[in-house]
Structure formats: structure tokens, C-alpha cells
C-alpha positions in Angstrom: -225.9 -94.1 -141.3 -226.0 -93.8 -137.3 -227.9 -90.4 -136.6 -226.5 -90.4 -132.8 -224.5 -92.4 -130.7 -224.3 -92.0 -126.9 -227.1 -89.4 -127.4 -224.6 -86.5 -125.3 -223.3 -89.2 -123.3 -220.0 -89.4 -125.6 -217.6 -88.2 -122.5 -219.1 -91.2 -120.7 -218.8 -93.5 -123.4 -215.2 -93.1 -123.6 -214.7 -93.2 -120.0 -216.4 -96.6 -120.4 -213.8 -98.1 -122.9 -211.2 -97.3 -120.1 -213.2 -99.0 -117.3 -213.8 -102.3 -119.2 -216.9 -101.6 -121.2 -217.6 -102.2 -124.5 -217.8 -99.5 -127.3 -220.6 -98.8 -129.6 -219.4 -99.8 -132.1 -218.5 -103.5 -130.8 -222.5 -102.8 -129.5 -223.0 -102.6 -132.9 -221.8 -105.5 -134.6 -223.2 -107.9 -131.8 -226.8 -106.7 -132.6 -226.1 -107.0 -136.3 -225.1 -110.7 -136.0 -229.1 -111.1 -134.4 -230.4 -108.8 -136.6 -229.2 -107.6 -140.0 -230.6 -104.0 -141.6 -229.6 -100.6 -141.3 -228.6 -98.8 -137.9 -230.3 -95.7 -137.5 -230.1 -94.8 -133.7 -227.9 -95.7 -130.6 -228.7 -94.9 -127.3 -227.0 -95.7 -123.8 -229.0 -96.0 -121.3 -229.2 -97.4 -117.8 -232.0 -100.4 -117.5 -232.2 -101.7 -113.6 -228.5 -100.4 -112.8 -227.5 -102.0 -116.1 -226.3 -99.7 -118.6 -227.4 -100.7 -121.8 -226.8 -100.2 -125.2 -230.0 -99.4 -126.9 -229.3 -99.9 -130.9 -232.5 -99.9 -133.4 -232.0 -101.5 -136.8 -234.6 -100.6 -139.8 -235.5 -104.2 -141.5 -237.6 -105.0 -144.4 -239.9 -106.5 -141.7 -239.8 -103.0 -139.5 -237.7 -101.5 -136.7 -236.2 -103.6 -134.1 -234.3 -102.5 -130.6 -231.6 -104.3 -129.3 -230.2 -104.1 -125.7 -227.2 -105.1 -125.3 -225.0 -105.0 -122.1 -222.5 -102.8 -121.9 -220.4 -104.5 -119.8 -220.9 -107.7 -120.9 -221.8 -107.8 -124.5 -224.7 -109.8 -123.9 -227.9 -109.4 -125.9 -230.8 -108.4 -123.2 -233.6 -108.3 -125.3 -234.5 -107.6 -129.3 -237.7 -106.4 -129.5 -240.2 -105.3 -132.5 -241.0 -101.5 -132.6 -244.7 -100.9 -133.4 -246.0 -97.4 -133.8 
């Protein structure tokens, strides 16, 4: 289950499929493929002037986020959440 995707920015994300973005759920798959588990958050955000997709995955192992470009589908970072 996704609990929020765009968080508000929903307008914008669709405004980004037009201009050559990817969608979340593209985002989605690409940080599955790194990292298999459960998606329980997605975020956009903007990193640097990059805007990012931020998605975190629950693993048997913990929580991991994964930026992935928005633009580009590249995978920025994957990163272990601690608490």
C-alpha cells in the first residue's frame, strides 16, 4: 500500500508526465528492481534543482529511501533509514 504519492504535489506530478518526466509509478518500479519490500511512502521533492523522487521501501532488513531522478530515471542514492 502507498500511503501518499506526490504528497499535495499531484497537479505537478501530472504536469510532469506532459513535460517529459517520469511518473511515480515508473519511479516505483526502478527502486524496486534495487530494492525489493513494501512501498510505504513517495515523496517529490527538489534536491540541488533536481527534483527527485523520494520512494521508501520497508525490508526485512529496515526502511530504505530511494532518490530517483525524475527526469531521468536514474537512481541518486538508496540509503538505510535509522531512527
Amino acid at each position: 500500500m502507498i500511503l501518499s504519492v506526490c504528497e499535495g504535489w499531484l497537479l505537478k506530478c501530472q504536469t510532469m508526465v506532459k513535460n517529459n518526466f517520469i511518473n511515480s509509478e515508473v519511479a516505483i518500479e526502478i527502486a524496486l528492481q534495487q530494492v525489493p519490500g513494501q512501498v510505504i511512502k513517495v515523496e517529490l521533492d527538489s534536491e540541488n534543482g533536481v527534483i527527485v523522487y523520494e520512494i521508501y521501501i520497508s525490508t526485512t532488513y529496515g526502511i530504505y529511501e530511494v532518490d530517483i531522478n525524475a527526469r531521468t530515471g536514474q537512481i541518486i542514492k538508496i540509503e538505510r533509514e535509522f531512527d
